[in-house]
C-alpha positions as YAML, in Angstrom:
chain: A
units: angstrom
residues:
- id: 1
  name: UNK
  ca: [20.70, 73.48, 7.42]
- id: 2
  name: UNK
  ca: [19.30, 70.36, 5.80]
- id: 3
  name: UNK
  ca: [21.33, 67.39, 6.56]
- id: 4
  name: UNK
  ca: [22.89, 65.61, 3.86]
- id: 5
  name: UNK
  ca: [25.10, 62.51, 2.74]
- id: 6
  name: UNK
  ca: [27.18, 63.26, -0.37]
- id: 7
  name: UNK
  ca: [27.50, 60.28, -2.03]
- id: 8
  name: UNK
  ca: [30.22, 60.67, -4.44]
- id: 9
  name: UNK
  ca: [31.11, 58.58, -7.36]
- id: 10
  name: UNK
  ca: [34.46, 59.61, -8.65]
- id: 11
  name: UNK
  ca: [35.41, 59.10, -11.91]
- id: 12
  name: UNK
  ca: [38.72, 60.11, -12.75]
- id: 13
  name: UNK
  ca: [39.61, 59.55, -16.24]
- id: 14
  name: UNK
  ca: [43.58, 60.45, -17.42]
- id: 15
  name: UNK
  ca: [43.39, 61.33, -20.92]
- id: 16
  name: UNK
  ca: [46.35, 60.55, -23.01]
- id: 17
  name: UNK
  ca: [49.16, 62.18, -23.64]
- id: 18
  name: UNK
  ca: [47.78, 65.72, -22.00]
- id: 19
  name: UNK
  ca: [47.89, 64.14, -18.30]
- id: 20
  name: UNK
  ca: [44.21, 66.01, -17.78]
- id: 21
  name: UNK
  ca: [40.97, 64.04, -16.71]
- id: 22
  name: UNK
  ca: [37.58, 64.84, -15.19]
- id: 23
  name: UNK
  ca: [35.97, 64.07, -12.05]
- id: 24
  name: UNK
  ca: [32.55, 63.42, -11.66]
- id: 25
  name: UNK
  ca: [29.81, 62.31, -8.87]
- id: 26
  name: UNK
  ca: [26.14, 62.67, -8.04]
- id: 27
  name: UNK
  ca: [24.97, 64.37, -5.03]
- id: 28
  name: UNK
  ca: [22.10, 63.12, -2.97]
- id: 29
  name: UNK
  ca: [20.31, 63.85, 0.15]
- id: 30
  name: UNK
  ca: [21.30, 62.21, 3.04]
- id: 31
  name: UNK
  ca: [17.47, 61.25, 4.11]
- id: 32
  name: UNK
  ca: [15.39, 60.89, 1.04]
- id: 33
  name: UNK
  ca: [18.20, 60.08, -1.55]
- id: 34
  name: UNK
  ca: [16.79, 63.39, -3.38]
- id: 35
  name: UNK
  ca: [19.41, 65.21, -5.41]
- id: 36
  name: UNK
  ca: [20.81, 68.23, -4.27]
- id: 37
  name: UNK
  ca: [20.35, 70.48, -6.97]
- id: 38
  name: UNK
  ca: [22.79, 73.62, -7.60]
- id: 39
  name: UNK
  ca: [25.00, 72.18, -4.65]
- id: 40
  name: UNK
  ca: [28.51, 74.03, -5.53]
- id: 41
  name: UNK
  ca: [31.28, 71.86, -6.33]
- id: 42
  name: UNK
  ca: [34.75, 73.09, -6.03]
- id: 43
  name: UNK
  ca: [38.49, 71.73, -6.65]
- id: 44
  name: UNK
  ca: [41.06, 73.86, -4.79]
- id: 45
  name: UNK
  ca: [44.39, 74.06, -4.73]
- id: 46
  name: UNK
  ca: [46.31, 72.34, -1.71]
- id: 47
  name: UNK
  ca: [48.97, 74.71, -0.71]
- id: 48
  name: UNK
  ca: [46.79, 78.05, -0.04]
- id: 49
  name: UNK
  ca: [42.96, 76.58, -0.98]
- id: 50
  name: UNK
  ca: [42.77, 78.72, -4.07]
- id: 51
  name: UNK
  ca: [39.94, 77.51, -6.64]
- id: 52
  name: UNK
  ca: [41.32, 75.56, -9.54]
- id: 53
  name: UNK
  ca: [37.95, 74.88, -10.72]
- id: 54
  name: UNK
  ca: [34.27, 75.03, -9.84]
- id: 55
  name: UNK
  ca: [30.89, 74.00, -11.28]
- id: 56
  name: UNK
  ca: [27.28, 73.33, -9.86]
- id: 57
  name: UNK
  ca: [25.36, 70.14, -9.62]
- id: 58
  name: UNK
  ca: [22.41, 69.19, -12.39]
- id: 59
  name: UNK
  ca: [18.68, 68.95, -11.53]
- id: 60
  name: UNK
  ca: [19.70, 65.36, -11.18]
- id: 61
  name: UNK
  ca: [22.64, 66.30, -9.06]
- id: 62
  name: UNK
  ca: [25.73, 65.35, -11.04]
- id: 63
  name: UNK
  ca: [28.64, 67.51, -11.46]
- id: 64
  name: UNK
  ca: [31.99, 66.80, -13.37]
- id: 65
  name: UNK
  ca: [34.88, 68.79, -13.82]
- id: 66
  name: UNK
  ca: [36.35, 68.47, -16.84]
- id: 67
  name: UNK
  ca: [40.10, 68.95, -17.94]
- id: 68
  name: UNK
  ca: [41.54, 68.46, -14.82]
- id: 69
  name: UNK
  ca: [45.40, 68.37, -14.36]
- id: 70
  name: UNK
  ca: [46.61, 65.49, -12.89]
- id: 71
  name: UNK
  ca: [47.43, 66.53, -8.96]
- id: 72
  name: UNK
  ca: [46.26, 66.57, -5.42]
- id: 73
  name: UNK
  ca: [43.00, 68.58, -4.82]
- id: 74
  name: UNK
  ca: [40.78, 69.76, -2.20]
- id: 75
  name: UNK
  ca: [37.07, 68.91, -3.06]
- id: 76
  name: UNK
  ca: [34.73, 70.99, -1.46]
- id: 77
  name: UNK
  ca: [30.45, 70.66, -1.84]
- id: 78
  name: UNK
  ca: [28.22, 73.00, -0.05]
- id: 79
  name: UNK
  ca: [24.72, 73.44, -0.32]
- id: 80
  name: UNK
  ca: [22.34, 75.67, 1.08]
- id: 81
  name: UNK
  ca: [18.84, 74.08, 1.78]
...
């Protein structure tokens, strides 16, 4: 498996009123600072680790999940390369 640093920018945004925001990031290769494209991107629940949400990173490798309810999360990446 390719090695990899995640660099992860969050931005978590609280929208008014609805307590819901988005988190966002890019993902890039440890080594060559290429993106990791279609790296999986998941936000799971604490208690039992059951997906809340999931989405897959752009050919530039950003990701956000949108409409997200204000809690704690598990994020987990993986990528296979």
């Amino acid at each position: 498996m390719k090695q990899f640093f995640l660099f992860i920018a969050f931005s978590v945004a609280t929208a008014t009123g609805f307590a819901q925001g988005s988190i966002s990031g890019k993902l890039l290769d440890k080594n060559d600072k290429s993106p990791l494209i279609g790296a999986s991107v998941l936000l799971l629940n604490i208690p039992d680790s059951s997906l809340y949400k999931g989405v897959s990173a752009d050919l530039d490798g950003n990701f956000t999940i949108e409409a997200v309810t204000a809690g704690k999360y598990i994020l987990k990446i993986t990528y296979l390369g």
